[in-house]
PDB file of N, CA, C and O in Angstrom:
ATOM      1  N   UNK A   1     107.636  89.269 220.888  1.00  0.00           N
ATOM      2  CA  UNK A   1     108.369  89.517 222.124  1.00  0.00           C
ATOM      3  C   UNK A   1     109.157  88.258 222.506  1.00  0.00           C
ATOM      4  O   UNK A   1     108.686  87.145 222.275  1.00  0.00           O
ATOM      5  N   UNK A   2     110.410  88.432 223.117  1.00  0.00           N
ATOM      6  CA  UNK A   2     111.411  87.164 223.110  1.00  0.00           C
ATOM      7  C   UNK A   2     110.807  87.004 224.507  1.00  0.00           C
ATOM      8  O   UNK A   2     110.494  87.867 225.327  1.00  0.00           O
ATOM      9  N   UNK A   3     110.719  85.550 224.565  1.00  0.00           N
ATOM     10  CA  UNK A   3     110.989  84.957 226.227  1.00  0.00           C
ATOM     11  C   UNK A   3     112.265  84.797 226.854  1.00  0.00           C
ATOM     12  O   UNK A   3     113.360  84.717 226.297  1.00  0.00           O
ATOM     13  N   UNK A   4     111.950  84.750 228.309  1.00  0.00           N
ATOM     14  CA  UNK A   4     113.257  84.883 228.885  1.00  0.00           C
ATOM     15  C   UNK A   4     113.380  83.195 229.079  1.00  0.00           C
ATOM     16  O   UNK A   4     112.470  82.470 229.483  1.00  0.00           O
ATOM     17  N   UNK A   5     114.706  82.776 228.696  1.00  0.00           N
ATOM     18  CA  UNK A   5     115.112  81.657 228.691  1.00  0.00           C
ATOM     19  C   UNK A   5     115.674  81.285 230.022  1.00  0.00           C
ATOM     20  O   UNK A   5     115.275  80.262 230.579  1.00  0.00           O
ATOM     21  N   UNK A   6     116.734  82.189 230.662  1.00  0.00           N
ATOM     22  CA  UNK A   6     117.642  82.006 232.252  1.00  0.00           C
ATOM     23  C   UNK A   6     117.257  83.219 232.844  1.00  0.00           C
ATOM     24  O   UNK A   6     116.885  84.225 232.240  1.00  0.00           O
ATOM     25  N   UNK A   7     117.365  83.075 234.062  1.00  0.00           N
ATOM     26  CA  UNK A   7     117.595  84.138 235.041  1.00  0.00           C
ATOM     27  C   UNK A   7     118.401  82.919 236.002  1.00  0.00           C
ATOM     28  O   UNK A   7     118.178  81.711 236.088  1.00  0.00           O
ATOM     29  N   UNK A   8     119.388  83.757 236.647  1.00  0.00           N
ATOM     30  CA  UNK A   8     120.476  83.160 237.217  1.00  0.00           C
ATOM     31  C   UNK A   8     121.523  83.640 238.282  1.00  0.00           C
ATOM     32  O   UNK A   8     121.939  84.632 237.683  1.00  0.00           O
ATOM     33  N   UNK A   9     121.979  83.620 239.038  1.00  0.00           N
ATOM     34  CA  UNK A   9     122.539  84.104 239.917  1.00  0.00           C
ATOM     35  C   UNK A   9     124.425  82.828 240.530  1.00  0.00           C
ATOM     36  O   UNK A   9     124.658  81.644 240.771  1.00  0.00           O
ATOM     37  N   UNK A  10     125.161  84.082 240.487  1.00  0.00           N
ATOM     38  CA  UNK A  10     126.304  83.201 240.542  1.00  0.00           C
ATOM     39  C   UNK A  10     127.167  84.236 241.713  1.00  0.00           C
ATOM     40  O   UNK A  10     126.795  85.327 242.145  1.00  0.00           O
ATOM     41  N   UNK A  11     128.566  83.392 242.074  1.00  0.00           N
ATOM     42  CA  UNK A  11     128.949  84.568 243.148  1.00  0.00           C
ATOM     43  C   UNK A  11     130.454  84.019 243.069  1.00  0.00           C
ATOM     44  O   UNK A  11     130.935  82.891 243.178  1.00  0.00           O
ATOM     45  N   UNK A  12     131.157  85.676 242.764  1.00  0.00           N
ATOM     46  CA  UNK A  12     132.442  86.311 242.123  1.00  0.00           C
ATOM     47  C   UNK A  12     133.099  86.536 243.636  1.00  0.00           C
ATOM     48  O   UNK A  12     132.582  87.109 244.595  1.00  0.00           O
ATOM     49  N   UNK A  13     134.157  86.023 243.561  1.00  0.00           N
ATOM     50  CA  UNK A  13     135.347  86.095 245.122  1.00  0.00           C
ATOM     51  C   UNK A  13     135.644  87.486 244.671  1.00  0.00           C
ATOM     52  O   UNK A  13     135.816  87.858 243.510  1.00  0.00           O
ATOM     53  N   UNK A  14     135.687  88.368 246.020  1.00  0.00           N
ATOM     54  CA  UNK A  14     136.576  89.490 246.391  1.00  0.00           C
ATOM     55  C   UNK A  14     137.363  88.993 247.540  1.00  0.00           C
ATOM     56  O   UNK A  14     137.322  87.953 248.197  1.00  0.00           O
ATOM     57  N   UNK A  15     138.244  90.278 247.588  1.00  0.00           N
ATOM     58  CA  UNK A  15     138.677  90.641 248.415  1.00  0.00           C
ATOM     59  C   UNK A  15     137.950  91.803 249.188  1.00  0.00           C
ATOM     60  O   UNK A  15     137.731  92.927 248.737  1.00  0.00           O
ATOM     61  N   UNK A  16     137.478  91.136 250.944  1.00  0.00           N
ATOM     62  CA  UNK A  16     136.621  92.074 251.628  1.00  0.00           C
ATOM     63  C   UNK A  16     136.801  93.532 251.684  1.00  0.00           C
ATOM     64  O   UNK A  16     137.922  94.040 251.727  1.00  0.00           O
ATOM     65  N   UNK A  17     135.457  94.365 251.682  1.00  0.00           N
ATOM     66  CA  UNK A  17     135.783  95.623 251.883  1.00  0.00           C
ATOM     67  C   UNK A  17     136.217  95.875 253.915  1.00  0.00           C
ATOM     68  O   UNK A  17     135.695  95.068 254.684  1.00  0.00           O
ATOM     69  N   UNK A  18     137.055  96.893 254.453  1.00  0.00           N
ATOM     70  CA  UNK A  18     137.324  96.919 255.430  1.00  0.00           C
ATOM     71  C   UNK A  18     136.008  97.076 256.171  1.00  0.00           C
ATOM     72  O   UNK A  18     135.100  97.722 255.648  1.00  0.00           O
ATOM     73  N   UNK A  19     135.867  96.531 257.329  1.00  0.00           N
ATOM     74  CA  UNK A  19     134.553  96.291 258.683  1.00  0.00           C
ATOM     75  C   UNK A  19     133.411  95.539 257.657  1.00  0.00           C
ATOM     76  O   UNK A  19     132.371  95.428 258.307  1.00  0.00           O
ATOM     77  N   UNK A  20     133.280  95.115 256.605  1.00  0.00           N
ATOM     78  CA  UNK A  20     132.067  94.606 255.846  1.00  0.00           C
ATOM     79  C   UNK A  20     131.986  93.052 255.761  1.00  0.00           C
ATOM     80  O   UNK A  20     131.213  92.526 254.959  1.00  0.00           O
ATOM     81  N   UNK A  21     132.950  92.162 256.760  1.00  0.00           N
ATOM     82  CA  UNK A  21     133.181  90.971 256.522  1.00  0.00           C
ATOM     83  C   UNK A  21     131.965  89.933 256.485  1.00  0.00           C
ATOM     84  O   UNK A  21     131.931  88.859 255.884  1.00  0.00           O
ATOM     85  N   UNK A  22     131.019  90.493 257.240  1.00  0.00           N
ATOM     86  CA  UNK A  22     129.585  89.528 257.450  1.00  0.00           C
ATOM     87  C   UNK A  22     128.806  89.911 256.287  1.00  0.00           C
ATOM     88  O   UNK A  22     127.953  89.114 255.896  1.00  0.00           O
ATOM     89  N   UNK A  23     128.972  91.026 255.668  1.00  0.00           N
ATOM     90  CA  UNK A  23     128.066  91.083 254.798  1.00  0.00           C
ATOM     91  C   UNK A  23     128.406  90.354 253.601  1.00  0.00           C
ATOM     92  O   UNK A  23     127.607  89.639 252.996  1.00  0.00           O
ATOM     93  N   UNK A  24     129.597  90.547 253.273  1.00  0.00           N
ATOM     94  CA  UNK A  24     130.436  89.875 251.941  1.00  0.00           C
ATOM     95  C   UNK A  24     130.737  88.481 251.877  1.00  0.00           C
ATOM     96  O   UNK A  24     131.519  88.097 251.007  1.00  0.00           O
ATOM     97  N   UNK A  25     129.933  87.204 253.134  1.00  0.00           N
ATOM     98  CA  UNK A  25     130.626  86.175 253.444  1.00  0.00           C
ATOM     99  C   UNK A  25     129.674  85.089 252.919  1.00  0.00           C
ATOM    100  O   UNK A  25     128.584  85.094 253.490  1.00  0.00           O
ATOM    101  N   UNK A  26     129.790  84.420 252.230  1.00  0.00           N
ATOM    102  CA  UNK A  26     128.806  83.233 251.805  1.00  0.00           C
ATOM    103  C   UNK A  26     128.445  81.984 252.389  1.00  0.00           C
ATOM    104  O   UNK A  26     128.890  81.734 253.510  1.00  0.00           O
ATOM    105  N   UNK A  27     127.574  81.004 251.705  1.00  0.00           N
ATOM    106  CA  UNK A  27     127.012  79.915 252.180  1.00  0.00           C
ATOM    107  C   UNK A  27     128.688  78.867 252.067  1.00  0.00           C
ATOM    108  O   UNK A  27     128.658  77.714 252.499  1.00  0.00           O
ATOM    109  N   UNK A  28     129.801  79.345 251.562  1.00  0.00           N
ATOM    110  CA  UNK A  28     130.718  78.717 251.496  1.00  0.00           C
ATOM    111  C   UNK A  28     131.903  79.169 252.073  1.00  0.00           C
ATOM    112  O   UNK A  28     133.061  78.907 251.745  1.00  0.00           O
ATOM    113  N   UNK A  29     131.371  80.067 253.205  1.00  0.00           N
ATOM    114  CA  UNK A  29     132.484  80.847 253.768  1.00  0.00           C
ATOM    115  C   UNK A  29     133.685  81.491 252.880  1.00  0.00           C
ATOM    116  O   UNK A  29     134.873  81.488 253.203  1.00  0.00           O
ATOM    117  N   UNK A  30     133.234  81.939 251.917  1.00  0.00           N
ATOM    118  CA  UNK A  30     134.255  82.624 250.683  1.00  0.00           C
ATOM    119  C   UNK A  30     133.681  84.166 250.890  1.00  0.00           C
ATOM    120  O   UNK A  30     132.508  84.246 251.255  1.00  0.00           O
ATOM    121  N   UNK A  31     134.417  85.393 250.686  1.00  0.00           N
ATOM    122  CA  UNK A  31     133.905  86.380 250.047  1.00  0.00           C
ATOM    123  C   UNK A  31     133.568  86.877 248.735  1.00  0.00           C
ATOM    124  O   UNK A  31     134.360  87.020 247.804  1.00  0.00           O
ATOM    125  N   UNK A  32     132.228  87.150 248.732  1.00  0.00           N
ATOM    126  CA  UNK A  32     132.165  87.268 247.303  1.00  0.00           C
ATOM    127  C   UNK A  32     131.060  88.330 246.762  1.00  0.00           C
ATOM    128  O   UNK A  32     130.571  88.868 247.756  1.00  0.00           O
ATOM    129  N   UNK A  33     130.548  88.778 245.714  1.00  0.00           N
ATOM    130  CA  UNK A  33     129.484  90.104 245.379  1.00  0.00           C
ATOM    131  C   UNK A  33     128.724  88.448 244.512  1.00  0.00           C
ATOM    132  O   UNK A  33     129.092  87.283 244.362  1.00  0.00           O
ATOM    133  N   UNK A  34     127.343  89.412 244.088  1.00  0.00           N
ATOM    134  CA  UNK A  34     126.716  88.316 243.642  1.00  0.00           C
ATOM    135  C   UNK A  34     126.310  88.564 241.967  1.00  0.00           C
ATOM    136  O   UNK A  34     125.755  89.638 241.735  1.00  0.00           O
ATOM    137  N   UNK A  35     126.546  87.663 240.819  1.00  0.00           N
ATOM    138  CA  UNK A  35     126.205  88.481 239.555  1.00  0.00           C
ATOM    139  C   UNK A  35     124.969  87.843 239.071  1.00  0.00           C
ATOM    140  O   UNK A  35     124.951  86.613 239.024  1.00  0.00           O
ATOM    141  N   UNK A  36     123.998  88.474 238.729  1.00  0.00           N
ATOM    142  CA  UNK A  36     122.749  88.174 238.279  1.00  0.00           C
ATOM    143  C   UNK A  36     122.860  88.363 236.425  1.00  0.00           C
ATOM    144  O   UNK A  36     123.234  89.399 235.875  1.00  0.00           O
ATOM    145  N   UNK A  37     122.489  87.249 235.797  1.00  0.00           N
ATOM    146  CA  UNK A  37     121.826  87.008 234.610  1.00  0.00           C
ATOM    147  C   UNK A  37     121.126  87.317 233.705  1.00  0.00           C
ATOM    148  O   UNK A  37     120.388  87.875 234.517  1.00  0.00           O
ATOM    149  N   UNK A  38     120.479  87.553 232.477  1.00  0.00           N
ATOM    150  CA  UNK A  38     119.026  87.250 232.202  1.00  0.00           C
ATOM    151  C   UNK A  38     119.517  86.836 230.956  1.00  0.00           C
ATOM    152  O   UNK A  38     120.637  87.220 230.621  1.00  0.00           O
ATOM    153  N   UNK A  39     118.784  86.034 230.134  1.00  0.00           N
ATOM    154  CA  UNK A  39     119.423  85.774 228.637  1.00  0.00           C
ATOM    155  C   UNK A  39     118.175  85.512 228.039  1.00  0.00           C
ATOM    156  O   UNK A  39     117.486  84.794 228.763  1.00  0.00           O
ATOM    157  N   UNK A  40     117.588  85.858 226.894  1.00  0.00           N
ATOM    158  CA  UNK A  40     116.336  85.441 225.788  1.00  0.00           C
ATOM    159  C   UNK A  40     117.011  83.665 225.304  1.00  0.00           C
ATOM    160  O   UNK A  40     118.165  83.257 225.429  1.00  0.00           O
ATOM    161  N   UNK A  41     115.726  82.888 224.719  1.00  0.00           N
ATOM    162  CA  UNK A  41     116.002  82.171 224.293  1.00  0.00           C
ATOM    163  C   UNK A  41     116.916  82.178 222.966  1.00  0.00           C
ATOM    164  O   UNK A  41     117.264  81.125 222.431  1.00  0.00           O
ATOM    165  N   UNK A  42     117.278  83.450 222.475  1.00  0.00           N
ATOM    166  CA  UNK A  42     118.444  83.026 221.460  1.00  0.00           C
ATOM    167  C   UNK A  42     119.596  83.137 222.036  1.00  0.00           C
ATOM    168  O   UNK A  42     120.548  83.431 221.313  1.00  0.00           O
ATOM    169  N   UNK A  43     119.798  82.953 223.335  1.00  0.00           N
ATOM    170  CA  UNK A  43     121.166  83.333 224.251  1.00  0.00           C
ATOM    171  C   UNK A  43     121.919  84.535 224.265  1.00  0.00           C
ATOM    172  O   UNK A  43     123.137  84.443 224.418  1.00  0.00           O
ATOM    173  N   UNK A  44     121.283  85.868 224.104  1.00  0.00           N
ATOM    174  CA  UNK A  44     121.738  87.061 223.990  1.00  0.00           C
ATOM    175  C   UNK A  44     121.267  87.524 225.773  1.00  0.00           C
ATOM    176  O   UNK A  44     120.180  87.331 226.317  1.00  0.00           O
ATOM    177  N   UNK A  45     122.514  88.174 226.358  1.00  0.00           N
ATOM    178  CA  UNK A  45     122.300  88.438 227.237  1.00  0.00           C
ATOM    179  C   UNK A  45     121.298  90.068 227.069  1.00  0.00           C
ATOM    180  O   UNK A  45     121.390  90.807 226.089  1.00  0.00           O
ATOM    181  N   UNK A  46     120.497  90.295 228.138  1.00  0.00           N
ATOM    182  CA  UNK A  46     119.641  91.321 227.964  1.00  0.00           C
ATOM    183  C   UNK A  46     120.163  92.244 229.432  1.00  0.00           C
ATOM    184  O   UNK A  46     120.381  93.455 229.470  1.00  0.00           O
ATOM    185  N   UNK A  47     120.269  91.321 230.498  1.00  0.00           N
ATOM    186  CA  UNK A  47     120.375  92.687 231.554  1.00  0.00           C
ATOM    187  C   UNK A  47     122.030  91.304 232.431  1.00  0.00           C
ATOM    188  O   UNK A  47     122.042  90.073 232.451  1.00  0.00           O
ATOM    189  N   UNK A  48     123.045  92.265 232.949  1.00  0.00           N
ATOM    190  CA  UNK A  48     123.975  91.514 233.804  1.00  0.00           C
ATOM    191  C   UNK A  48     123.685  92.432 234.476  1.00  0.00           C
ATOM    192  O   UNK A  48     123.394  93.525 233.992  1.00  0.00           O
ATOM    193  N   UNK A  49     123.705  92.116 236.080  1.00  0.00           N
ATOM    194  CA  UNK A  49     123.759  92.905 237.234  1.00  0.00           C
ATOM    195  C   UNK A  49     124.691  92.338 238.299  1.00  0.00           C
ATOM    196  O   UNK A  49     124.411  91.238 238.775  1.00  0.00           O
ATOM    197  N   UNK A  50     126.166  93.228 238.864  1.00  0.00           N
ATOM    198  CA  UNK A  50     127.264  92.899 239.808  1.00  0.00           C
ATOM    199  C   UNK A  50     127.656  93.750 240.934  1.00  0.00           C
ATOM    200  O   UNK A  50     128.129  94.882 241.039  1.00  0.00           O
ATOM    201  N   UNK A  51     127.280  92.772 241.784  1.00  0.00           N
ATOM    202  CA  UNK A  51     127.910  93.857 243.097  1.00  0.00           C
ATOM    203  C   UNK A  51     127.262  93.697 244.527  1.00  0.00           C
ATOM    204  O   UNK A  51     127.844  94.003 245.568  1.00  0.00           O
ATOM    205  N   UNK A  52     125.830  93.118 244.442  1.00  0.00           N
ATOM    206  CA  UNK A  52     125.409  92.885 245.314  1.00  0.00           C
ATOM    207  C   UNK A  52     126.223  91.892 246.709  1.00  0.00           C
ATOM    208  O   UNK A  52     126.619  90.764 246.417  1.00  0.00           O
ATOM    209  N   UNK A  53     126.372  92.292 247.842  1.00  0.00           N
ATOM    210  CA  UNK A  53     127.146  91.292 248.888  1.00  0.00           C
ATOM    211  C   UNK A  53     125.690  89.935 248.632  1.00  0.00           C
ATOM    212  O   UNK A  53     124.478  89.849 248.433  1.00  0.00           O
ATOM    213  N   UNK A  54     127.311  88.853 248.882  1.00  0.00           N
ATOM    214  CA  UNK A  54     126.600  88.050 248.307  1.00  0.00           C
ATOM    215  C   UNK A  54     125.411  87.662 249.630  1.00  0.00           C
ATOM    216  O   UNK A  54     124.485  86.903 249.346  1.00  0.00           O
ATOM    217  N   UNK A  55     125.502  88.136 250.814  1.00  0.00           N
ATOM    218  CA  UNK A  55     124.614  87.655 252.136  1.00  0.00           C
ATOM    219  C   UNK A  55     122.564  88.067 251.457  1.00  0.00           C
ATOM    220  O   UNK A  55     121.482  87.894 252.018  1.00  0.00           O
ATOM    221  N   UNK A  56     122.905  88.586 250.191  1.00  0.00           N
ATOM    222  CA  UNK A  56     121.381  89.482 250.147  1.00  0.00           C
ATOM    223  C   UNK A  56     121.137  88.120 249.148  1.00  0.00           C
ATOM    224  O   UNK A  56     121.872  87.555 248.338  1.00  0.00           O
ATOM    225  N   UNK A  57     119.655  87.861 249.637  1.00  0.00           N
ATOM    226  CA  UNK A  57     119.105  86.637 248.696  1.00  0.00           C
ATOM    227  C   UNK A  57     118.585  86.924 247.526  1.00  0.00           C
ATOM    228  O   UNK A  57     118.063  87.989 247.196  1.00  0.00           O
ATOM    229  N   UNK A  58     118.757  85.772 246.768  1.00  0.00           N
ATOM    230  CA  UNK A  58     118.688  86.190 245.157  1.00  0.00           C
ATOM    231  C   UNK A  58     117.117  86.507 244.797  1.00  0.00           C
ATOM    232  O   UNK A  58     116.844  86.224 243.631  1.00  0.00           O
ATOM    233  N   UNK A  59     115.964  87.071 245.620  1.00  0.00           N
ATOM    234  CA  UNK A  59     114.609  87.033 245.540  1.00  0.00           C
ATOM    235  C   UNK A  59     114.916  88.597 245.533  1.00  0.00           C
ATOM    236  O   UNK A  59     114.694  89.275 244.530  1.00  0.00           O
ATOM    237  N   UNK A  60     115.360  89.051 246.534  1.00  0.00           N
ATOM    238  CA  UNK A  60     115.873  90.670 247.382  1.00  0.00           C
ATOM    239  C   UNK A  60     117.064  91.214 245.915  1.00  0.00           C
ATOM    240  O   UNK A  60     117.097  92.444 245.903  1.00  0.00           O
ATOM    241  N   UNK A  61     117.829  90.694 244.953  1.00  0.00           N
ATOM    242  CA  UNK A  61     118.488  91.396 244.257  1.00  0.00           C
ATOM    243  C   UNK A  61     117.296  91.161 242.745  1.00  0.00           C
ATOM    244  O   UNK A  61     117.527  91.935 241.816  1.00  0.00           O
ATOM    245  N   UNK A  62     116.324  90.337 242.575  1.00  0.00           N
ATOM    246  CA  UNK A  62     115.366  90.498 241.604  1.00  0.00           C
ATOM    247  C   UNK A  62     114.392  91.036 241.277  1.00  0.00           C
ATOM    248  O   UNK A  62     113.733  91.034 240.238  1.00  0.00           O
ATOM    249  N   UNK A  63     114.251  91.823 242.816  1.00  0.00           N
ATOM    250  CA  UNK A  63     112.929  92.860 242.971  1.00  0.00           C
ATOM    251  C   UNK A  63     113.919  94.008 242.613  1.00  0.00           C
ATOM    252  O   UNK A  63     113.585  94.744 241.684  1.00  0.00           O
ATOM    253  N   UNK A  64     115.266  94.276 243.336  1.00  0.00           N
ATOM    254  CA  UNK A  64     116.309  95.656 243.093  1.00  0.00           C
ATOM    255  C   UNK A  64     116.086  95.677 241.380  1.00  0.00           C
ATOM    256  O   UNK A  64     116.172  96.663 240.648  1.00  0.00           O
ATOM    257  N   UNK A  65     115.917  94.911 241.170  1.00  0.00           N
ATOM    258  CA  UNK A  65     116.217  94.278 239.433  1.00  0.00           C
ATOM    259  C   UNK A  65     115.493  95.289 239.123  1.00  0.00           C
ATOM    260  O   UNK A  65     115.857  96.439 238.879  1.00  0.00           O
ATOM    261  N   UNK A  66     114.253  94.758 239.137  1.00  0.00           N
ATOM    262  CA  UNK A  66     112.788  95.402 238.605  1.00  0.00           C
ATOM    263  C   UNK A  66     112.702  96.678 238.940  1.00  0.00           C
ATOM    264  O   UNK A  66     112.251  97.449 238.093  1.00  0.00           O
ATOM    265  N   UNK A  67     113.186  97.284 240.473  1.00  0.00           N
ATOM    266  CA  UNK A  67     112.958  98.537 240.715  1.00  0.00           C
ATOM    267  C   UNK A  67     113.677  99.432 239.803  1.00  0.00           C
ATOM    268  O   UNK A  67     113.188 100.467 239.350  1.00  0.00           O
ATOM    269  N   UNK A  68     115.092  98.911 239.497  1.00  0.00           N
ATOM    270  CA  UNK A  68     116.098  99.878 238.482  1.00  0.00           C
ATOM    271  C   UNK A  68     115.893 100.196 237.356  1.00  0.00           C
ATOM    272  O   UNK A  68     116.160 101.255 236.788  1.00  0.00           O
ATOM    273  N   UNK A  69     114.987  98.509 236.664  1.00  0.00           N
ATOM    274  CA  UNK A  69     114.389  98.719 234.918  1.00  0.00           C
ATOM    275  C   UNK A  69     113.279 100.184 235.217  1.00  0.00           C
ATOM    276  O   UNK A  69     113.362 101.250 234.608  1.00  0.00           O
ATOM    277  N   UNK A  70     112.271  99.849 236.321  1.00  0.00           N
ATOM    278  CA  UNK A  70     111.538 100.958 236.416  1.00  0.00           C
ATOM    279  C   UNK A  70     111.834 102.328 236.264  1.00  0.00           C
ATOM    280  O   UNK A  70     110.972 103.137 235.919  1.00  0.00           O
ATOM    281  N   UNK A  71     112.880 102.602 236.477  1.00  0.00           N
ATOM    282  CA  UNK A  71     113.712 103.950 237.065  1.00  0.00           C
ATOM    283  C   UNK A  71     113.832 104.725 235.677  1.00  0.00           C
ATOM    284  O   UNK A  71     114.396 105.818 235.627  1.00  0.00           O
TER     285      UNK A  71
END
């Protein structure tokens, strides 16, 4: 079984959706969705996940993580 080498979280500028400005607004006052990671130690990505507003903390889009593999 491969180990997971990264899990990671980064955050992609939009352009806001209309009335959603607080949700979409970051620690850098930019708008942006948030893209989550995972890569094995041979650097093959295994799961990318995009879209989350970036205001939801990266603990809250790693449990969504887990709930979706479940699904």
């Amino acid at each position: 079984m491969d180990t997971i080498e990264a899990i990671d979280c980064c955050h992609i500028n939009i352009t806001v959706p209309a009335g959603q400005h607080d949700s979409y607004l970051d620690r850098k006052f930019n708008y942006s969705v948030v893209l989550q990671g995972i890569c094995t130690s041979q650097k093959i990505y295994t799961n990318i996940f995009v879209g989350f507003p970036c205001a939801a903390h990266d603990s809250k889009i790693s449990n969504i993580q887990t709930l979706i593999k479940t699904v």
